[in-house]
C-alpha positions, 0 to 999 in steps of 0.5 A: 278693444273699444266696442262701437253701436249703432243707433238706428231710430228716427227719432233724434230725441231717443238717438240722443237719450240712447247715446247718452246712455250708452257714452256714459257706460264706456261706448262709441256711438254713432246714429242713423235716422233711415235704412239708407244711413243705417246700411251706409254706416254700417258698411263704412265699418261694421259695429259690435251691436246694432240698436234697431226700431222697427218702426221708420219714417222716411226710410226705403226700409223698415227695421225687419227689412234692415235687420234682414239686409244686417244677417244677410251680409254680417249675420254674426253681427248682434241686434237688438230691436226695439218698438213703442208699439210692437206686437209678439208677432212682430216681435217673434217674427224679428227673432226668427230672422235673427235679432237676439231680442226684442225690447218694448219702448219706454225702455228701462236703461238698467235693463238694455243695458244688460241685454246689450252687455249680454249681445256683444258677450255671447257674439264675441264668444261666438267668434273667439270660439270659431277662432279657437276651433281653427287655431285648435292645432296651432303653436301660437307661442315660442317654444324653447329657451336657446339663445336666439329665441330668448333674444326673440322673446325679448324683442317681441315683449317689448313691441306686442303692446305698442301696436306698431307694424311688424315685419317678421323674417325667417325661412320656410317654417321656422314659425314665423306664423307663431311669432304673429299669433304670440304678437296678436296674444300680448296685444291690446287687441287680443280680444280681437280677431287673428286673420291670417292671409297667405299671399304665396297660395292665393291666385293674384287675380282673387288676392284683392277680393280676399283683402277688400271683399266684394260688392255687387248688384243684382238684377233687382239693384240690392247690393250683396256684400262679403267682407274681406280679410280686412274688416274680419281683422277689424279692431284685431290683427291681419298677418299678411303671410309670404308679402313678397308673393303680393302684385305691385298693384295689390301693393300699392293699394294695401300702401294707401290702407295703411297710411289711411286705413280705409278702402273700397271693396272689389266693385264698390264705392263705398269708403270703408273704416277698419283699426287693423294692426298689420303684420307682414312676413316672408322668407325672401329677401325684400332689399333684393326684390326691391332692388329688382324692381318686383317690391316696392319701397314706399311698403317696405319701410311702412311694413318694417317698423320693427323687424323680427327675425325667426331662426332656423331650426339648425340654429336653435338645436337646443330647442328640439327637445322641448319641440318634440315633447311639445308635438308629441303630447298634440300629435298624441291628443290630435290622434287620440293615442298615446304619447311614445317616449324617445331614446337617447339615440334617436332623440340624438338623430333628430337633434344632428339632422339638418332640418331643411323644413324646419320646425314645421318639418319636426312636427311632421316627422313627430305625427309620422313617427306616432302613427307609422313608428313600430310599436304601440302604447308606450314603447319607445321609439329608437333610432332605427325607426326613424323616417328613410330621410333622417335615418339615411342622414344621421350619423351613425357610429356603425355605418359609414365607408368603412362597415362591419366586414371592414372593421373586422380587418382593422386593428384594436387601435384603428378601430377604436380611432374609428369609432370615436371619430365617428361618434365624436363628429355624431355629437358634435353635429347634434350639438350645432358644433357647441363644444361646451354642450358635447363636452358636458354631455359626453363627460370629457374635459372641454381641453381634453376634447379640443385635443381629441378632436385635433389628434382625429382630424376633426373640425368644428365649423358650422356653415 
């Protein structure tokens, strides 16, 4: 990510020396001369670091004034002040408001060029920390080695380092966040920040200050700024999760932003530069909605650049047991207890239930078993201590129509039929109808079982 500073002095020879300086070590540099040119820039777009003198001509403010105007409306955003004829009051009165040092003119260049290296070091520290703390619980990575993901892994190696716009698809927590973060990962801008927007939960009279932020005047006429999810996601990625829940009008403006990457915030007039990569998902069918007139067209081929599908979890059944192994061992570190093994028969239970909520489903019932699950330390976890939903659901060899006071009246012939029917059906559900993978399982000839399954009646069908 190329990193821009800023150069706020109102001495034309040193803004020029100092971009030279700075331009030949690799920077973007842009200049103002005033506090109005300094605060205009910077809320046009907001630089990795500030070079600020405190001491201006022709300016509303001097460089405390605009250091406290900077921590007001970006307070993570470093400055480095600078003075030919400052003092330690001044001096220390600048650290305390919050600029990370102080530098005495006629400067040496080795050495601002060391505090300025350290400044965008520890706030881009700062902010990847922040990050990792709310992302601390997130899969951010494809997990699993079925078919379908393999196809999607591929896909998304080959788009991750383009910068192109993504639409990803796929039902309610099949992942579709995951594939956005491991998106952002193998980027170019993985140095940068992963802001996620999720515009099912935001009321849409606020989804536009969310996107764009605000700006306002007070009585005493001093603008106050929050930036949105936009300039947090500059030179990163935005996702902007459940697009289809997006206004028409909120549509046609995030159009315009991606076509000219720029904007102005809620109450503002202020033009607003941002590098964002845009990623969009949505469980919905955006044609139909277009169709009906509640999508429009202009975003949806703007958004779909390169379309990613997530498969449901159904779909991907092979992948269920590294799922579980992977949830079990965060759920276990999140909670601060031991991870608990499963048997075979209620490893086999999850991977035969339908997943309606899919993977995000699957670490739910992960937490709930851990926590709720009879037992403690490392006994494992069987069938029956599966969740009412699942157990009620699952296939069993010994429930059924027909129960155990039946099974009593049956003869040795028909009960046998029976329970391999029964248990036939219940592997055959767990291995999504792969009659290869329950015939490897079950150690049975792939032919013998094909005959087995016509003799009882069984179908092999998935819908």
């Amino acid at each position: 990510m190329t990193r821009e500073i800023l150069i706020i002095d109102d001495e034309a020879d040193i803004r020029m020396a100092l971009s030279g300086i700075l331009e030949d070590e690799g920077y973007i540099v842009r200049e103002a001369a005033n506090s109005q040119e300094a605060l205009a820039t910077i809320h046009a777009r907001r630089p990795s670091l500030v070079v600020l003198d405190i001491w201006l001509n022709n300016s509303e403010l001097d460089g405390i004034g605009i250091l406290e105007a900077i921590k007001h409306d970006y307070n993570d955003l470093p400055v480095v002040m600078m003075s030919g004829h400052g003092t330690i009051e001044t001096a220390v009165s600048a650290i305390k408001i919050g600029a990370f040092d102080f530098v005495e003119k006629p400067f040496k260049s080795d050495r601002l060029l060391l505090i300025i290296n350290r400044a965008i070091e520890l706030s881009e520290l700062r902010r990847e920390n922040e990050r990792l703390k709310v992302s601390a619980a997130v899969q951010s990575s494809l997990i699993g080695n079925s078919a379908p993901v393999v196809q999607l892994q591929q896909a998304l190696d080959k788009v991750a380092p383009t910068g192109s716009r993504v639409l990803i698809t796929g039902p309610a927590g099949a992942g579709k966040e995951v594939v956005a973060r491991q998106l952002h990962q193998q980027s170019t801008r993985s140095n940068g920040a992963f802001v996620a927007l999720n515009c099912a939960t935001m009321h849409p009279d606020r989804l536009e200050s969310e996107l764009f932020g605000t700006e306002s005047k007070d009585e005493d006429g001093e603008t106050s700024i929050r930036i949105g999810t936009f300039e947090q996601a500059h030179g990163g990625t935005l996702l902007l999760d459940e697009v289809a829940d997006m206004p028409l009008e909120t549509q046609g403006k995030i159009v315009r932003v991606l076509q000219e990457q720029s904007f102005t915030r809620v109450g503002g007039d202020v033009e607003v530069e941002v590098d964002v990569r845009v990623i969009a998902s949505t469980n919905k069918d955006l044609q139909a909605l277009i169709a009906a007139g509640e999508f429009r067209e202009d975003l949806f081929y703007r958004l779909n650049v390169v379309p990613l599908v997530v498969p449901a979890l159904v779909d991907r059944r092979d992948d269920i047991p590294d799922l579980i192994e992977y949830f079990m061992d965060l759920s276990a570190k999140t909670n601060g207890i031991p991870a608990r093994p499963l048997a075979q028969d209620a490893m086999a239970s999850l991977q035969a239930y339908e997943w309606p909520g899919n993977v995000r489903q699957l670490r739910n019932v992960i937490d709930w078993l851990l926590i709720m699950a009879p037992g403690e330390g490392d006994e494992v976890i069987s069938a029956e201590m599966m969740p009412p939903d699942i157990g009620s659901i699952s296939p069993s060899v010994s429930s059924g129509s027909a129960g155990q006071e039946d099974l009593m009246s049956l003869s040795l012939r028909d009960a046998r039929e029976l329970f391999e029917k029964r248990y036939l059906e219940a592997q055959i559900m767990r291995f999504g109808g792969n009659i290869s993978k329950t015939s490897t399982f079950i150690g049975m000839e792939r032919s013998a079982l094909h005959r087995k399954l016509r003799t009882l009646g069984i179908s092999t069908d998935r819908n």
